[in-house]
Structures are given as structure tokens and as C-alpha cells.
TIBAFI-287272 format. One record per residue: residue number from 1; residue in three letters; x, y, z of N, C-alpha, C in turn. Coordinates in Angstrom, 2 decimals, decimal comma. Layout:
N
ATOM seq type   neast  nnorth     nup  caeast canorth    caup   ceast  cnorth     cup
ATOM NUM  ALA       X       Y       Z       X       Y       Z       X       Y       Z
...
//
This chain:
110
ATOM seq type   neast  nnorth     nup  caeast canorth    caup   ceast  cnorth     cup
ATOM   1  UNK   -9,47  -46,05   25,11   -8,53  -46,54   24,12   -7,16  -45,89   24,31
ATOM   2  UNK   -7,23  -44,71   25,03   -5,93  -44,14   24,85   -5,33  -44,23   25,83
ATOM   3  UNK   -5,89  -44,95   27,13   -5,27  -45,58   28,15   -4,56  -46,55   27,77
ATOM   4  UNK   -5,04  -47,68   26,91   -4,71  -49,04   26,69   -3,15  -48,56   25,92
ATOM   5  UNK   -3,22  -47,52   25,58   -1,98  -46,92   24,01   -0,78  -46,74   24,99
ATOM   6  UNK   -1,54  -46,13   25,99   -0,25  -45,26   27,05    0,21  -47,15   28,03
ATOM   7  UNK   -0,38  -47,52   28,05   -0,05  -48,92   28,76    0,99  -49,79   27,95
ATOM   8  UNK    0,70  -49,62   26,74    0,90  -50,80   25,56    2,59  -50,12   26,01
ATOM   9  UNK    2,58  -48,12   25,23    3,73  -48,04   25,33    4,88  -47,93   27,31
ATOM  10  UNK    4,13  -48,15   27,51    4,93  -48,05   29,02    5,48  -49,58   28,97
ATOM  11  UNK    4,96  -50,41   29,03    4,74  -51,96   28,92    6,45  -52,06   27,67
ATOM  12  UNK    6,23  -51,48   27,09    7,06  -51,02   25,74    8,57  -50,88   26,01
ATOM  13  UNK    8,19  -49,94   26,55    9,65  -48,89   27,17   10,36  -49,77   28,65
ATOM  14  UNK    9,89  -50,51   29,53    9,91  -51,51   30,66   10,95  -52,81   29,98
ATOM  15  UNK   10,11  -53,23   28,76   10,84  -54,25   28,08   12,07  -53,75   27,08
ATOM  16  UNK   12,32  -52,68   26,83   13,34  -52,08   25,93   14,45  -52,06   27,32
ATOM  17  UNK   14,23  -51,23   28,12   15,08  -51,08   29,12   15,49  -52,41   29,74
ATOM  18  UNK   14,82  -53,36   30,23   15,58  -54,55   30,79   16,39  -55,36   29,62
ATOM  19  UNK   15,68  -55,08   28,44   17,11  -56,19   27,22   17,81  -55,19   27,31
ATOM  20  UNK   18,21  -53,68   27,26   19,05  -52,65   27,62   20,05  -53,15   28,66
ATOM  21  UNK   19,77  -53,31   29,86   19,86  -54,13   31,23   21,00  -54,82   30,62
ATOM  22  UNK   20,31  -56,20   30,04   20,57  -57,22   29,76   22,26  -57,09   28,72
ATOM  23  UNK   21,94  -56,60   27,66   22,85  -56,63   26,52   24,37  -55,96   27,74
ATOM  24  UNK   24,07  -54,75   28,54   24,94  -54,34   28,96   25,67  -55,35   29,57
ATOM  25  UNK   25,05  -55,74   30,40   25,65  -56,89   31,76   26,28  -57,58   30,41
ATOM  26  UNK   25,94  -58,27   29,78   26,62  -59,10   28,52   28,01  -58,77   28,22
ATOM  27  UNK   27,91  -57,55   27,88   28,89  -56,49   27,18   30,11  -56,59   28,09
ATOM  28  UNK   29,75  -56,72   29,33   30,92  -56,57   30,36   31,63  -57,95   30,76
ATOM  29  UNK   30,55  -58,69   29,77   31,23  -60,51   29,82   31,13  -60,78   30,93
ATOM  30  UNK   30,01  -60,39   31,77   29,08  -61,60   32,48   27,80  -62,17   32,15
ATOM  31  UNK   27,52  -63,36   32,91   26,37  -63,52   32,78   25,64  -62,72   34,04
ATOM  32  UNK   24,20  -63,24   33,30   22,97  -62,05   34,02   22,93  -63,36   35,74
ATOM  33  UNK   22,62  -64,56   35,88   22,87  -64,99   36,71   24,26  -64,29   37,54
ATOM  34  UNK   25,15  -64,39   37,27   26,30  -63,87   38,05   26,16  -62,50   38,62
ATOM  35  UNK   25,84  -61,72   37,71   25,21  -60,33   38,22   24,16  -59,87   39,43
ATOM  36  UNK   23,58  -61,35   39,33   22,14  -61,22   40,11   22,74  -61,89   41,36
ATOM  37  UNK   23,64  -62,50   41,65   24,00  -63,58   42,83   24,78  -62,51   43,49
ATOM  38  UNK   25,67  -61,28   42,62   26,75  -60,35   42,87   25,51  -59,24   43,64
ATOM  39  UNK   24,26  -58,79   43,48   23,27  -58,17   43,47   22,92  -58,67   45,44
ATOM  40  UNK   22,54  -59,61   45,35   22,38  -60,21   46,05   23,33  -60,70   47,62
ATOM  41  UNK   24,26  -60,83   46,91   25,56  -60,84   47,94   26,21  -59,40   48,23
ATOM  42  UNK   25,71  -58,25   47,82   26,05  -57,11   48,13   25,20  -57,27   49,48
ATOM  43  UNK   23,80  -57,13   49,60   22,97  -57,12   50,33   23,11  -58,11   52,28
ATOM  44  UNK   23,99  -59,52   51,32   24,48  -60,00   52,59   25,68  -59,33   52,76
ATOM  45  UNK   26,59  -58,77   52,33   28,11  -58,05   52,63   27,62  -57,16   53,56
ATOM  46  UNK   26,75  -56,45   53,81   26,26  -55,48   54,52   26,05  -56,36   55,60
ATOM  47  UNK   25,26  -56,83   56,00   24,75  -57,42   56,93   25,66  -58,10   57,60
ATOM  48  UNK   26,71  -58,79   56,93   28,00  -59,69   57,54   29,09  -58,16   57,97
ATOM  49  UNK   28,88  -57,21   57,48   29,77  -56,27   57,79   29,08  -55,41   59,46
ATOM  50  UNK   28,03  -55,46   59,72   27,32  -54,96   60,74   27,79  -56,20   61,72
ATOM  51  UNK   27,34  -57,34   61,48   27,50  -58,21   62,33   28,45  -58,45   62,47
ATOM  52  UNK   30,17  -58,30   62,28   31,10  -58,50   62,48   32,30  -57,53   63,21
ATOM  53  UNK   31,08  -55,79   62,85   31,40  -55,17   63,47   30,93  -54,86   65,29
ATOM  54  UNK   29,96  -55,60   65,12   29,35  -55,36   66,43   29,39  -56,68   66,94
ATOM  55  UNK   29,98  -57,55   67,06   30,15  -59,14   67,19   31,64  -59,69   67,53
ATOM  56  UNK   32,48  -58,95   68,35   33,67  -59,99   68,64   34,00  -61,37   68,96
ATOM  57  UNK   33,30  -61,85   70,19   33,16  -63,44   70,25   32,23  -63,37   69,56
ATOM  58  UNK   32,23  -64,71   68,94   31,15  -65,48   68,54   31,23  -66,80   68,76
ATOM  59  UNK   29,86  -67,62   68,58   30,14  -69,00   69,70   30,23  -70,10   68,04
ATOM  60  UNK   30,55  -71,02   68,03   30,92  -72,12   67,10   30,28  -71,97   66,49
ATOM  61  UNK   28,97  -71,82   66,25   28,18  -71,79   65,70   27,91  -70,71   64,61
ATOM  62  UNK   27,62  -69,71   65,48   27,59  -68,05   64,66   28,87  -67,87   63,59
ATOM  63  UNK   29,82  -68,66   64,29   31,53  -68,87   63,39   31,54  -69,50   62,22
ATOM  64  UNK   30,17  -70,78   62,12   30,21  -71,48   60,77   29,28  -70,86   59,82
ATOM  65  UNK   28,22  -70,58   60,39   27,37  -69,31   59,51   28,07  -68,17   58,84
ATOM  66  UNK   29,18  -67,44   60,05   29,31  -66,43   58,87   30,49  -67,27   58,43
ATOM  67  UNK   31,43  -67,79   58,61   32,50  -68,12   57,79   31,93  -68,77   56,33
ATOM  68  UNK   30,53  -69,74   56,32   29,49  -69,89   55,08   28,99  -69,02   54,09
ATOM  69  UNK   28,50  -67,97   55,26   27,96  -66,76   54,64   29,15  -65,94   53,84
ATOM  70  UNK   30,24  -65,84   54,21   31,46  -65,33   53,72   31,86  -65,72   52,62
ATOM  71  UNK   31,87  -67,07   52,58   32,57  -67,90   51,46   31,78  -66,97   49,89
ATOM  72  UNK   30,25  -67,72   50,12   29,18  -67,38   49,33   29,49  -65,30   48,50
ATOM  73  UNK   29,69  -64,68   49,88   29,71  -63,33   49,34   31,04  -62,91   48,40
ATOM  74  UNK   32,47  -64,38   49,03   33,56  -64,01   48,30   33,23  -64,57   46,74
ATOM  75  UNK   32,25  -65,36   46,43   32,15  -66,23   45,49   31,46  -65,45   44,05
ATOM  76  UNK   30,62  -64,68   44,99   29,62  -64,05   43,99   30,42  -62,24   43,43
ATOM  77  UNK   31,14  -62,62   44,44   32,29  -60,72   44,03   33,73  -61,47   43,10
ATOM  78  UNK   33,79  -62,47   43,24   34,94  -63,02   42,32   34,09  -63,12   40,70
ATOM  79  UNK   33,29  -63,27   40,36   32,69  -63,44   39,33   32,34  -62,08   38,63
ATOM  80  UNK   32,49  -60,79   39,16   31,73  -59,37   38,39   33,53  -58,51   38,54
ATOM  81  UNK   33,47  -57,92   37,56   34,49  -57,56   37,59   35,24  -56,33   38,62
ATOM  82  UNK   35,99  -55,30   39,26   35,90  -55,16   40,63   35,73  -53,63   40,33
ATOM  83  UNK   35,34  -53,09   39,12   34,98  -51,98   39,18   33,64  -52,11   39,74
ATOM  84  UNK   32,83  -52,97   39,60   31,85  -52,45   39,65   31,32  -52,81   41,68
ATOM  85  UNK   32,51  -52,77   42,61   32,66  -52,92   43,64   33,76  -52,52   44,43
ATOM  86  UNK   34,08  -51,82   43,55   35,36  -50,56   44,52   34,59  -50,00   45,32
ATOM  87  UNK   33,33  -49,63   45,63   32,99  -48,43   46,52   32,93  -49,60   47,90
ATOM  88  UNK   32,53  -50,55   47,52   32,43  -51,83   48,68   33,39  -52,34   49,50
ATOM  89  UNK   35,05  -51,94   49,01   35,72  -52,75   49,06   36,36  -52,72   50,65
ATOM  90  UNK   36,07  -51,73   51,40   36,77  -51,48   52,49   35,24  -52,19   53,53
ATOM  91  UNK   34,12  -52,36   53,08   33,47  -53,80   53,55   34,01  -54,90   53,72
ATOM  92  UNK   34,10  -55,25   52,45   34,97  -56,43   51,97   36,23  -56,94   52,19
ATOM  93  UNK   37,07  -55,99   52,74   38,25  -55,92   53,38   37,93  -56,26   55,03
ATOM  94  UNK   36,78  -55,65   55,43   36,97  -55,91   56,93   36,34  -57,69   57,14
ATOM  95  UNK   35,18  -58,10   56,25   34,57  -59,55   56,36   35,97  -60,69   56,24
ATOM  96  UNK   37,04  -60,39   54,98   37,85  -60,86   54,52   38,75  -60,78   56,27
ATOM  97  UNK   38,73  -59,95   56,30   39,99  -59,96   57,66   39,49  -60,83   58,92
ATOM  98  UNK   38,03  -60,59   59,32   37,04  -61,30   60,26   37,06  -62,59   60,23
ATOM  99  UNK   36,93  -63,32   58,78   37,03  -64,47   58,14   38,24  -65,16   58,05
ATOM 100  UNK   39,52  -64,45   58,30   40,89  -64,42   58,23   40,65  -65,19   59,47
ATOM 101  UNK   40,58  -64,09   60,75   40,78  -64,29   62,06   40,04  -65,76   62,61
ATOM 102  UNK   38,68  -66,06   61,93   37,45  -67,06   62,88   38,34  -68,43   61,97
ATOM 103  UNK   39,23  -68,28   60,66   39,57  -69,76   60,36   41,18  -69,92   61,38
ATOM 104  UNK   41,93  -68,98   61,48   42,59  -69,20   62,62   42,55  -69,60   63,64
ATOM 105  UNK   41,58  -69,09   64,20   40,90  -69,30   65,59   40,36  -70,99   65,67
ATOM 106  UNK   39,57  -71,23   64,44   39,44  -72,64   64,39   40,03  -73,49   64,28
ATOM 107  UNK   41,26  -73,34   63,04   42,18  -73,95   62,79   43,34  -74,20   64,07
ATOM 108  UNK   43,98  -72,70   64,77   44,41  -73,41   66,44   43,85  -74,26   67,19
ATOM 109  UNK   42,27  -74,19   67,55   41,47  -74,48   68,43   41,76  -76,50   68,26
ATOM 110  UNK   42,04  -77,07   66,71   41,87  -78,10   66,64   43,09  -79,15   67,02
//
């Protein structure tokens, strides 16, 4: 029985903390979707930041992916406000510049 007590309250404290979660993200006048896409697109910023660092040519292809992939990561960091992505931003500065360069590159090419 006093397992089930210690469960009930863990179970308890799990759900206090995510409406906790929740009310905050609110508070900062987003939504929890936006937060979660911003969550999420951190995770590709990394990955577009590796690959762009180690990736000078890229062939037409790899160019529409990340310039896609880019769009998406600028989309989901325009929506959270930029404190909570200052530590990111010199990422975000180099994809932005990469992304600069591959619509140039396309845009001459045509």
C-alpha cells in the first residue's frame, strides 16, 4: 500500500511540474506548440551548423535541403523570444550567413 502512496505522489509531483512547464511557457506569451517546434529546431540548428561547417560545395541538391532545413529553423527561432537563444546565436549567425551565400549562388547561377 505504501508503494501505491509513493507512486500516486510521484505521479503527483510529474503532473504539478509539467502545468508548472506549461503556465511558464504561457507567461512568456508563447504557445506550448511554438516552444516545442523552437525545442526541436534547436536540435536541427546543430546539425545544419556541423554540416555547413564541414561542407563547402554542396551539389543542388544538398543546397535545397539545407536552404529548407534553414528556412524551418529560422521559422521556429522567430516565434520564442531571443533571450531564450542568445547562447545559440553565433550558430545561427553562421547557418544565416551559409544560407545567405547558397541563395546567391543560386540566384547568379539562374
Amino acid at each position: 500500500m505504501e508503494f501505491l502512496a509513493i507512486i500516486f505522489v510521484l505521479i503527483m509531483v510529474i503532473v504539478f511540474l509539467g502545468l508548472l512547464a506549461v503556465g511558464q511557457i504561457k507567461m512568456a506569451g508563447m504557445k506550448v506548440t511554438d516552444f516545442w517546434t523552437f525545442i526541436k529546431a534547436n536540435d536541427t540548428l546543430d546539425k545544419l551548423y556541423v554540416f555547413s561547417v564541414k561542407y563547402d560545395n554542396l551539389t543542388p541538391q544538398q543546397q535545397i535541403v539545407f536552404l529548407k532545413e534553414a528556412e524551418k529553423v529560422f521559422s521556429a527561432f522567430d516565434k520564442v523570444p531571443d533571450a531564450l537563444w542568445e547562447e545559440e546565436y553565433q550558430k545561427y549567425s553562421e547557418i544565416l550567413s551559409k544560407y545567405k551565400d547558397i541563395k546567391m549562388m543560386r540566384w547568379e547561377a539562374k
